[in-house]
N, C-alpha and C positions, 0 to 999 in steps of 0.2 A: 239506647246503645251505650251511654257515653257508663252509665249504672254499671252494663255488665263489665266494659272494659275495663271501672274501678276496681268491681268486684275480685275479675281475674287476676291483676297485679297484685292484690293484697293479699289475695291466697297463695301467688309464686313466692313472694317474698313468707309468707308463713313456712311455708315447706323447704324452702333456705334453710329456715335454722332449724324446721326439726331434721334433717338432714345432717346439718351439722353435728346441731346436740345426742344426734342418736350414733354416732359415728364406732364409738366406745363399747355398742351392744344394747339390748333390752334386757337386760336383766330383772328380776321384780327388784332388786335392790335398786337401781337405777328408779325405774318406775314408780314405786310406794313413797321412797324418799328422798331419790335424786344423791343417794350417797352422804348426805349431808354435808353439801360442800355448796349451798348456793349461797352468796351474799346476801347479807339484809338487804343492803341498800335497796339491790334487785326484787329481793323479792315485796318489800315494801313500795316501791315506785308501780309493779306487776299487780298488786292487790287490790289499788286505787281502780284500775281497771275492771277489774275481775268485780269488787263490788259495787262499782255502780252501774254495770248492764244497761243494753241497750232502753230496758225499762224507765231507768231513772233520765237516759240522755232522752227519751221521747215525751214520759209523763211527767216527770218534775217540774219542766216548765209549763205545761196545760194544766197543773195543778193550780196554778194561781188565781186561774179564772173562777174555781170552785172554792179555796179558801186561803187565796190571799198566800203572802209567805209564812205564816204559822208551821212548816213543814220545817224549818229550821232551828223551830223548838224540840222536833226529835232528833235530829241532826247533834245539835250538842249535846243530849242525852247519849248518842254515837259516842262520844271521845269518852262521856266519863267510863262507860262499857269497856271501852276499848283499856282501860287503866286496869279495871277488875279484871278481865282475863289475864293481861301483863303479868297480874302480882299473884292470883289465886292458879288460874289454871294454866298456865304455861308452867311454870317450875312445878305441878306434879306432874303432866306430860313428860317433859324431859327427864324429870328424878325417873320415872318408869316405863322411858325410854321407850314407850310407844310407837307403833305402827297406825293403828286405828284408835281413835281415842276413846271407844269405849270396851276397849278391854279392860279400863279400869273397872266398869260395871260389873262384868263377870269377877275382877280379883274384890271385890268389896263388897258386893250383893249376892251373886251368884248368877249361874250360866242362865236363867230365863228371863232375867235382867238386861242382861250381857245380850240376849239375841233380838230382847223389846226393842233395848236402844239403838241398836242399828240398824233394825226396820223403822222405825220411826223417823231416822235421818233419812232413809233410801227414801221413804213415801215423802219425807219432807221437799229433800233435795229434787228428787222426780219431779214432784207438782208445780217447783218453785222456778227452775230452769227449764218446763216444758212453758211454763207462762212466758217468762221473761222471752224462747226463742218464737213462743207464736206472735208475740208483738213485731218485732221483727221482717219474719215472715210471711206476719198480713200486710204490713207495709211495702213489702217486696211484690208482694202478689198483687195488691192495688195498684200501683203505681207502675209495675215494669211489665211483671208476667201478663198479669189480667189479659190485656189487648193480643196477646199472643197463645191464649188458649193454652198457659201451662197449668196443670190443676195444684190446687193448694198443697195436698199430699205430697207432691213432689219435690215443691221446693221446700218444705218440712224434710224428707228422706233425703236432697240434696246437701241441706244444711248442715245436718247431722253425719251425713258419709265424711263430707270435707275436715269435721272435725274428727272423728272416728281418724281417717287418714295420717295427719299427720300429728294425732298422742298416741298410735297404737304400738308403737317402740317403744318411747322411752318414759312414756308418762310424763311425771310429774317435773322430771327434769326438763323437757326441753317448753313446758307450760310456763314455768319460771322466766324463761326471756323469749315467749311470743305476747306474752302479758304484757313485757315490759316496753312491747312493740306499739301495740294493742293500747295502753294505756296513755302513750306517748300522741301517738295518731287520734284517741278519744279529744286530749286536751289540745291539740291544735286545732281540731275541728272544729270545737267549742268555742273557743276563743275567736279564731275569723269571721264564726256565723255572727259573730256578739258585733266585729269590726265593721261588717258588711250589713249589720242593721243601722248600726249608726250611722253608717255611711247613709244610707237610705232616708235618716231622721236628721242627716244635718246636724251632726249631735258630736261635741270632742267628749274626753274621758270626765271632764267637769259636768258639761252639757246632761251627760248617760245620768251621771251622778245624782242631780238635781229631779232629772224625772220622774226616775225610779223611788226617790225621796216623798216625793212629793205626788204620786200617783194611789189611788185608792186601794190599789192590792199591795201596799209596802207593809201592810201589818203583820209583824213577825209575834207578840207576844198577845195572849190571851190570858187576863191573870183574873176578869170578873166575873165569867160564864165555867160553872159548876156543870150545867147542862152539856153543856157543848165537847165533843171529841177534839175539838182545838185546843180544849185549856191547857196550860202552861204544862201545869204537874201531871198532867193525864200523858201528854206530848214526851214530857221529860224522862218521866219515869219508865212510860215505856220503851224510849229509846234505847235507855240504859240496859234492860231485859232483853231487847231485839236483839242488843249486839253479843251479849251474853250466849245466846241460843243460840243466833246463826250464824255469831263468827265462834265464841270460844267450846259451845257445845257440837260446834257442826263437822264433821270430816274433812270438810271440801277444804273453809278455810285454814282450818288446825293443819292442814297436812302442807299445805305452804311451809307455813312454820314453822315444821320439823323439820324441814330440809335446809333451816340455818344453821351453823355452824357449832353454835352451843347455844343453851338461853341466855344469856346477857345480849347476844348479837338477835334472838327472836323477840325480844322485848323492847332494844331498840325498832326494831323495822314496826312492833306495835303502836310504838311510840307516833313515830312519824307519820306513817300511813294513815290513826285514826285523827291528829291529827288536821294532815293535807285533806281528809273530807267534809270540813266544814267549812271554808273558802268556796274549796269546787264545787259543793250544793248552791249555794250563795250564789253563785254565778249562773246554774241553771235557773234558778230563782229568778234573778236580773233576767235572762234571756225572755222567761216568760212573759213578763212584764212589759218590754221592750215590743216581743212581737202582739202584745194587744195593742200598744202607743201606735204600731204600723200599722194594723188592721184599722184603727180609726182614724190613721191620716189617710188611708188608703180607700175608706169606705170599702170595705171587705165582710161579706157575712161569714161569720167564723162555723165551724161542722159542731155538732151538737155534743159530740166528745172530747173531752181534755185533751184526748193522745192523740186526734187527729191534728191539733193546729200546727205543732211545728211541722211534721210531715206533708202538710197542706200548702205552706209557704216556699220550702224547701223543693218539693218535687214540680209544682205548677207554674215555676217560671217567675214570680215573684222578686225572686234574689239573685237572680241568675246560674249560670250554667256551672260559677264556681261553687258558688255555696252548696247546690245540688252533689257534687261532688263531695264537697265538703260533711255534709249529711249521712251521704252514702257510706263514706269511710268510718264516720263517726258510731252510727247504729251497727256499723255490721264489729269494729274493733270493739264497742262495748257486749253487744252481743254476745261474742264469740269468747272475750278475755272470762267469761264467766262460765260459759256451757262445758271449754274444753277443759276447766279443772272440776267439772263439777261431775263429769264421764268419769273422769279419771278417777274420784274420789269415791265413787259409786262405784265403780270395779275393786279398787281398793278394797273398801268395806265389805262386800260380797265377797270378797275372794276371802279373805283372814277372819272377816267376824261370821258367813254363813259356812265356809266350806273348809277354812281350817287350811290354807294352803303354804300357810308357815310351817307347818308338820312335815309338810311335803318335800321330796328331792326338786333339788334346783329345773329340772326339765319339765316334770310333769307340771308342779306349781305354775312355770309357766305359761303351757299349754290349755291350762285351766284357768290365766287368767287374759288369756287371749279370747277364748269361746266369751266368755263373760262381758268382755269389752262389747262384743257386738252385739250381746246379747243386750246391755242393755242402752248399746245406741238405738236397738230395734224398739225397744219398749219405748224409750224417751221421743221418736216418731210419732207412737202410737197416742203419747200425752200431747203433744202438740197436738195434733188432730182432735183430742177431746176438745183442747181449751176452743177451736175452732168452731166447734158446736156451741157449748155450754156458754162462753163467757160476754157479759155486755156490761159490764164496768170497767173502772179502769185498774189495769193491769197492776201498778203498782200498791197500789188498796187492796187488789186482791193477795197476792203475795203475802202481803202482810198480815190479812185475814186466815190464810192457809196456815205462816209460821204459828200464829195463836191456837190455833187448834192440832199441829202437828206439833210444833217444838216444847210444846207446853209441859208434857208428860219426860221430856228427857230435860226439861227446867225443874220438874220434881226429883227425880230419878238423882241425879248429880246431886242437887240439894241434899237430899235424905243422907247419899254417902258421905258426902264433904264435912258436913254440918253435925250430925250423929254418929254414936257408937252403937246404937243398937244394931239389933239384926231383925230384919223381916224374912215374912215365909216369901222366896223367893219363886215360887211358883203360881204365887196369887199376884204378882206384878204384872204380868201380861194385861191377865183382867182390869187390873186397876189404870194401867196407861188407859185402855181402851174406853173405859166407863168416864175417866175424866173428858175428856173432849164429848161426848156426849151429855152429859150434864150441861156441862158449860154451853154448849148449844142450846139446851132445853130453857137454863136459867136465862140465858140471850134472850130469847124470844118473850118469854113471861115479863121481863123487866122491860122488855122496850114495847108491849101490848101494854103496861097498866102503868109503868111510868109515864115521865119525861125524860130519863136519863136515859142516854145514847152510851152503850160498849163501847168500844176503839182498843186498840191495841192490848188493853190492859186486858182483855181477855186470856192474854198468854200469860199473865202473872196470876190470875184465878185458876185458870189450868195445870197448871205450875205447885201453886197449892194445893188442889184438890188432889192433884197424884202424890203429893209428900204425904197430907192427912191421911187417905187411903195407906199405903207403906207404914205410917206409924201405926195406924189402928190394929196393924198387921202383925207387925213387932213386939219383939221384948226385949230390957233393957240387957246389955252383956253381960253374963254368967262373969264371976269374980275370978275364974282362972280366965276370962279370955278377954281378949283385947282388940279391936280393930282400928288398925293405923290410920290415921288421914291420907298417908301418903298413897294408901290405894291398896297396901300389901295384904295379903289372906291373914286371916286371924290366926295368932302365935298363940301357942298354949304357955303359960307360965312354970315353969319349976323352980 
């Protein structure tokens, strides 16, 4: 009981501000980009939330027990990513003042390009925020629903209506500060559950200090195992790639950050935001750690998956009735700060990059991108429910394994235009996204049957390449009357 009466307060206050925020109208121009009048600060403080998901608040710390803190070596692969988007692909966004950020594909490439890359974010964004909301979900369903006979599907179509509800006005504008709600409530949570173990262990902030030091899972770097998906440079380098694809080639985050004020003010909020997430991992990190030191003062059989143990502690009376609370608020603000920009970003892109609803009069554009909203909170339902079938690893691994095989082809695709002047037959791009992820599955398999070498991450950067290679093999160098800009512009004839 005390779960739902959490739940409800945190959704009245959700729908406070979008209440507020929507006050003004739903306009698409509201919706797409909030007018461009949101503050960094805001939307940098809102982002913290948004990417680390209920996912990272559940599995980052159960990750410890399977490899240690090594996960902090892609972490600061994170920030230096997070510099490359700053400098590379924020100032052509805004130079071309973008809606959807792969219209530049269509102005660079060509229109089959242009519709690759925005399915490919829809399929990415789909699979990655139906993961992140069935963690969630199943935790909800374990712990609250179960004993009440509500079926899983439900609280999946519940989840998804609540968020549906209150972006279906204004979008992206009033996501901006439920984020920052959302983010705010992730990090308090956090921090007490951290106060309230200690409490438990007898432990001041020196005491925590020492254990965590000094405990067998403190190992953060990997610098002599070549084999290993832990090693340092494997860890780093993909990091750096992750954040490239799924924050500076992704819609969901990129459209945050067109809704600051100019790029100087979206480059600061890149600044800071990437950043404040190498502390806050660190601390999930600690957390995990912390609750093994309990489990074994406590003689506690831990559940045989990573993303069970804090929800194990937390819900079965262990911590008490605050930290449960604490929990609650935590998975569902992380949860939600992610799925309800992530709706929004996926109507976006469907409405401008499938249906063209820029073209459109103000009314109908709307109307159209109204159907779509629901159309694809209905589908993102339906992905939940898949993961509910198919999935028995942990969630956060998996994500990760998805962006490799989905972001990979739009880590090519950028490449090819940013990086070259040629031109490719842009009708052979489809095929070629598509062939690269399958390969790279194929090569996955055959390497890890007849090696010792283990894939990890890096798969997205093989991917990545194999769709640039494909598009050059494609290509030819530019004709000497013609020119193709970086800046993204259609090719200028010279006279």
């Amino acid at each position: 009981m005390m779960i739902i009466i959490t739940i409800i307060c945190y959704f009245t206050a959700l729908l406070i501000i979008a209440r507020i925020t929507g006050r003004k109208g739903g306009s698409n121009a509201v919706f797409f980009k909030g007018e461009n009048k949101s503050p960094w600060y805001v939307v940098a403080f809102g982002m913290i939330g948004a990417s680390i998901s209920g996912v990272t608040f559940v599995s980052v710390p159960g990750m410890v027990r399977g490899m240690d803190m090594t996960y902090m070596q892609t972490v600061i692969g994170f920030f230096f990513g997070y510099l490359i988007v700053a400098h590379i692909l924020l100032p052509l966004y805004y130079r071309l003042n973008l809606t959807s950020i792969y219209t530049y594909l269509g102005n660079r490439i060509g229109v089959h390009t242009y519709r690759t890359g925005s399915l490919f974010f829809l399929l990415s964004r789909m699979l990655g925020t139906a993961a992140k909301l069935y963690l969630v979900c199943l935790i909800l369903y374990t712990y609250v629903f179960q004993e009440m006979n509500v079926p899983f599907w439900a609280i999946a179509a519940g989840a998804v209506t609540l968020v549906w509800f209150y972006t279906q006005k204004s979008g992206i504008k009033t996501i901006v500060w439920t984020d920052t709600l959302q983010t705010l409530c992730l990090i308090i949570a956090l921090i007490f559950i951290i106060i309230s173990i200690a409490g438990h262990l007898d432990l001041d902030v020196k005491g925590m200090v020492q254990v965590i030091r000094e405990n067998e899972h403190s190992r953060i770097f990997v610098f002599d195992d070549w084999v290993s998906r832990q090693n340092f440079f494997k860890q780093f380098i993909s990091g750096i790639f992750i954040v490239i694809v799924m924050t500076g080639l992704d819609q969901d985050m990129m459209q945050k950050n067109l809704t600051c004020r100019n790029l100087k003010e979206a480059q600061k909020n890149m600044y800071c935001y990437g950043f404040s997430f190498i502390p806050l991992n660190l601390l999930f990190l600690c957390l995990g750690i912390l609750l093994l030191v309990l489990a074994g003062k406590m003689q506690l059989e831990l559940p045989p998956m990573n993303d069970d143990i804090l929800p194990m502690f937390a819900t079965q009376g262990y911590l008490g009735q605050s930290v449960l609370v604490l929990f609650t608020i935590g998975i569902i603000a992380a949860a939600f700060s992610n799925s309800d920009s992530a709706l929004t970003s996926m109507t976006t892109s469907f409405c401008v990059d499938i249906l063209n609803t820029d073209k459109d009069p103000e009314e109908i554009a709307r109307r159209k991108r109204q159907k779509v909203h629901i159309l694809m909170s209905v589908v993102l339902i339906a992905f939940i429910c898949f993961f509910r079938i198919v999935n028995n690893k942990s969630v956060i691994d998996a994500i990760y394994i998805i962006a490799s095989y989905t972001y990979g082809p739009l880590l090519g695709m950028f490449c090819f235009g940013l990086f070259t002047k040629r031109t490719t037959k842009d009708k052979w791009v489809p095929y070629i996204a598509i062939a690269s992820p399958i390969i790279c599955y194929i090569l996955n398999m055959i390497v890890s049957k007849y090696t010792q070498y283990s894939f990890g991450y890096e798969l997205l950067m093989l991917n990545g390449a194999l769709t640039f290679a494909g598009m050059w093999l494609m290509s030819a160098s530019p004709q000497s009357n013609t020119e193709f800009h970086r800046d993204g512009n259609v090719p200028q004839q010279n006279h």
